[in-house]
C-alpha positions as MATLAB code, in Angstrom:
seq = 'XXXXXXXXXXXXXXXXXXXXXXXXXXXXXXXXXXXXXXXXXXXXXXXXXXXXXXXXXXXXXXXXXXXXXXXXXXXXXXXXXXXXXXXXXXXXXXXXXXXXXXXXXXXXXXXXXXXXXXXXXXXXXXXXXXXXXXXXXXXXXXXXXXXXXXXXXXXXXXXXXXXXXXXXXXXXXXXXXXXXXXXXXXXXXXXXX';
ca = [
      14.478  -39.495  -31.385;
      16.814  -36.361  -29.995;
      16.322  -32.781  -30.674;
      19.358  -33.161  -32.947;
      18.159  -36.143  -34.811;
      14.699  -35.142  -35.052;
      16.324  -31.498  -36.503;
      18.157  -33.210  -38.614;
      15.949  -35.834  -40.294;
      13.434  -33.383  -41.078;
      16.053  -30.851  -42.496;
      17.392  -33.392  -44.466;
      13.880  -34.570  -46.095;
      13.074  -31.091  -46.450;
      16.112  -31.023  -49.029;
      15.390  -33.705  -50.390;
      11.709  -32.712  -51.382;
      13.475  -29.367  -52.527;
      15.745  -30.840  -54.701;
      12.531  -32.920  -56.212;
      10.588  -29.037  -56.649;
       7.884  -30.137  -54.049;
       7.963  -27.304  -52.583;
       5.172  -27.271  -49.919;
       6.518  -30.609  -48.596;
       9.849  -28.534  -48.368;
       8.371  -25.968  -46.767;
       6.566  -28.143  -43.874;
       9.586  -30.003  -43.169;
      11.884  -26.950  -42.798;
       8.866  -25.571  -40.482;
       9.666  -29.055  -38.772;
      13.240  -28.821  -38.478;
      12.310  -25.117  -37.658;
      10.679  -26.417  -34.340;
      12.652  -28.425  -33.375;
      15.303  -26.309  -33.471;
      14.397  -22.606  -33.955;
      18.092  -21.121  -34.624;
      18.593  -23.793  -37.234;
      20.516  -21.109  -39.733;
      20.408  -23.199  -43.082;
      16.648  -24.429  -42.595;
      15.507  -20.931  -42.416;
      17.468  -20.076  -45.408;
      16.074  -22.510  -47.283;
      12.627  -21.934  -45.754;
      13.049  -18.505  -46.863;
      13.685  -19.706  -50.340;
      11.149  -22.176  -50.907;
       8.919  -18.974  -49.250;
       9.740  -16.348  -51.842;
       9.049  -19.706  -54.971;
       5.379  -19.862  -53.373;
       5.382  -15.972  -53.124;
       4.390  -16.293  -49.868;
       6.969  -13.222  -49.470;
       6.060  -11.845  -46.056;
       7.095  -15.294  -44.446;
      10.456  -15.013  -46.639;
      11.273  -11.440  -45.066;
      10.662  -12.129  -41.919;
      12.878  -15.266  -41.565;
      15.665  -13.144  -43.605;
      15.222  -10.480  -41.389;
      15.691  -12.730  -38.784;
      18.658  -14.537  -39.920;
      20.257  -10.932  -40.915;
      19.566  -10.584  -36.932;
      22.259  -12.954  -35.963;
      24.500  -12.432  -39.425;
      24.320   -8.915  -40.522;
      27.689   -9.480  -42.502;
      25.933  -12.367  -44.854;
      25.522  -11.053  -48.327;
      23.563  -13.742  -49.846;
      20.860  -13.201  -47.091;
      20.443   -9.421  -48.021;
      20.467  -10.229  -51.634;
      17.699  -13.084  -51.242;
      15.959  -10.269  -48.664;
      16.100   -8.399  -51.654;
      14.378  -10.509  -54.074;
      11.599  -11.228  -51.470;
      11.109   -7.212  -50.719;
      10.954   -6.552  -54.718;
       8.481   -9.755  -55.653;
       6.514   -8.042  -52.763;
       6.293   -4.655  -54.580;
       8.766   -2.604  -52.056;
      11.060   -2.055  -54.484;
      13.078    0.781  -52.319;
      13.323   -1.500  -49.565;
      14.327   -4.306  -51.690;
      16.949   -1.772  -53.283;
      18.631   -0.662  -49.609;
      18.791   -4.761  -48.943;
      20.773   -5.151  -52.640;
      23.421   -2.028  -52.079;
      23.759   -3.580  -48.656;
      24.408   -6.624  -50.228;
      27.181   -5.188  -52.891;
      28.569   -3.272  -49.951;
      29.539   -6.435  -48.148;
      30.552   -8.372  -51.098;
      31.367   -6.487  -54.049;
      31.748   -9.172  -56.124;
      28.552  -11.164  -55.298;
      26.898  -10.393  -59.506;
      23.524  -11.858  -58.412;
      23.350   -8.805  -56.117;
      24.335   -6.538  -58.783;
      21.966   -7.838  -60.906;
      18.981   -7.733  -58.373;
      19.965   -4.340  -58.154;
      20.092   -3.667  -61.666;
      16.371   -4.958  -62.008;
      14.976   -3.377  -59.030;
      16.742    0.370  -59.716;
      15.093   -0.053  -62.878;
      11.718   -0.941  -61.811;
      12.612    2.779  -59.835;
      13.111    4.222  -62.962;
      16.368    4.691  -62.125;
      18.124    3.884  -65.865;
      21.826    5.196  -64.872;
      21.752    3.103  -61.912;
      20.358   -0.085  -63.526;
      22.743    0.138  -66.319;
      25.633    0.498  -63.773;
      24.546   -2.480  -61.834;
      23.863   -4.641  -64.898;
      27.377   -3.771  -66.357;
      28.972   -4.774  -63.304;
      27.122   -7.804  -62.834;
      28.652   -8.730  -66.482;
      31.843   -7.931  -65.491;
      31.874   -9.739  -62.668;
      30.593  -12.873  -64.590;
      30.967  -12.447  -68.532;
      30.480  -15.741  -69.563;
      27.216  -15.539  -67.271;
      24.540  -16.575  -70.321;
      22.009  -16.957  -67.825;
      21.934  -13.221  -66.522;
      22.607  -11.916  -69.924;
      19.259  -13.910  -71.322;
      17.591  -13.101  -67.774;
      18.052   -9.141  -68.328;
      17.222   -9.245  -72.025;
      14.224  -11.451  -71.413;
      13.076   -9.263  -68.325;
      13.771   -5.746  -69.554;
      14.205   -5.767  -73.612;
      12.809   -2.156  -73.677;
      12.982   -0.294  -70.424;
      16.742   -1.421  -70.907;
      17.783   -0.706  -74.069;
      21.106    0.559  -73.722;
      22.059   -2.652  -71.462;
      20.732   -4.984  -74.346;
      22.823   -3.140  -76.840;
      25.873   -3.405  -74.910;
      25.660   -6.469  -73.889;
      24.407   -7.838  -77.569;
      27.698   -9.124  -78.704;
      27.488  -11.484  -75.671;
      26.495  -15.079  -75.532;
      22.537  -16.106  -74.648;
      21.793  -18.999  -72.756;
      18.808  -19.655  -70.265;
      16.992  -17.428  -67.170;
      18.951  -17.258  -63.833;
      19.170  -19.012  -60.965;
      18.118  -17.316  -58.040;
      20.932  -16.597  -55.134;
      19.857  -19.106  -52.855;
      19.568  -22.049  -55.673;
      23.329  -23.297  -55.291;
      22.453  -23.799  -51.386;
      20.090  -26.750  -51.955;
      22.461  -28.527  -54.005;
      25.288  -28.296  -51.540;
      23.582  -28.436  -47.945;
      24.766  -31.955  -46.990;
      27.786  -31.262  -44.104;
      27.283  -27.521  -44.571;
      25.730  -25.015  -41.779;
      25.438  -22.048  -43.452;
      24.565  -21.200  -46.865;
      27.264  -20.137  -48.793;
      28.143  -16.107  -50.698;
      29.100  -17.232  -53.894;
];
């Protein structure tokens, strides 16, 4: 078997066990497809992913910071960098990763909502508001998010619940990178959605 084909197949069963949630199968065949082919964007991305669902979070930040290496300009990687700084208790560095994010694509609501969560994990209320109410803007209809903030923060958050209570409910957000796995066949890089 090539390089290519050998990348390849074990890319595409990593997916596959993904997709199925067995995630340390995932995880050993993107570490496969990793070998064979170290600069193999989307397998590090989704390394990264199936990384921070293990909380194995210092192998998800260093293959983010290593894809944000060779794509600085990728939004969805800072925002997933993000998540992976936060669930490792850095919240300030996972908070510089989520404004870069919004800086790059201010219309990206997962990052505003990362950013809403970790600014108020800071204790920074003004700023978590802000970033929660723009997340909602940017996605009203978003019943995930709204049931993901009022689930999450229900009293550190008050005056986001209240303004957001006249909103629909539905069930706890996906994280950023959850939309890659489901569209990876034919694609190289993971998508800023």
């Amino acid at each position: 078997m090539t390089n290519n084909a050998a990348t390849k197949s074990a890319f595409e069963r990593g997916v596959t066990e993904h997709r199925a949630g067995r995630l340390h199968e995932a995880s050993e065949r993107y570490r496969e497809a990793l070998r064979h082919h170290a600069e193999h964007e989307q397998a590090r991305f989704l390394f990264a992913a199936v990384a921070i669902e293990l909380g194995r979070h210092d192998e998800a930040i260093e293959a983010l910071e290593r894809l944000l290496k060779r794509a600085p300009g990728n939004a969805v990687y800072w925002t997933n960098l993000g998540e992976a700084l936060s669930r490792s208790g850095n919240n300030e560095g996972a908070a510089n990763a989520l404004v870069n994010a919004v800086r790059l694509k201010p219309d990206l609501a997962q990052a505003h909502f990362n950013l809403g969560l970790v600014t108020s994990k800071l204790g920074e209320t003004e700023s978590a508001v802000q970033a929660f109410e723009r997340a909602t803007d940017l996605k009203p209809d978003d019943a995930q998010m709204q049931h993901g903030l009022a689930r999450r923060w229900p009293r550190r958050l008050a005056p986001v619940s209240l303004s957001l209570s006249s909103r629909s409910v539905g069930t706890n957000r996906a994280p950023a990178w959850s939309s890659s796995v489901a569209s990876t066949k034919g694609s190289t890089a993971p998508s800023e959605r």
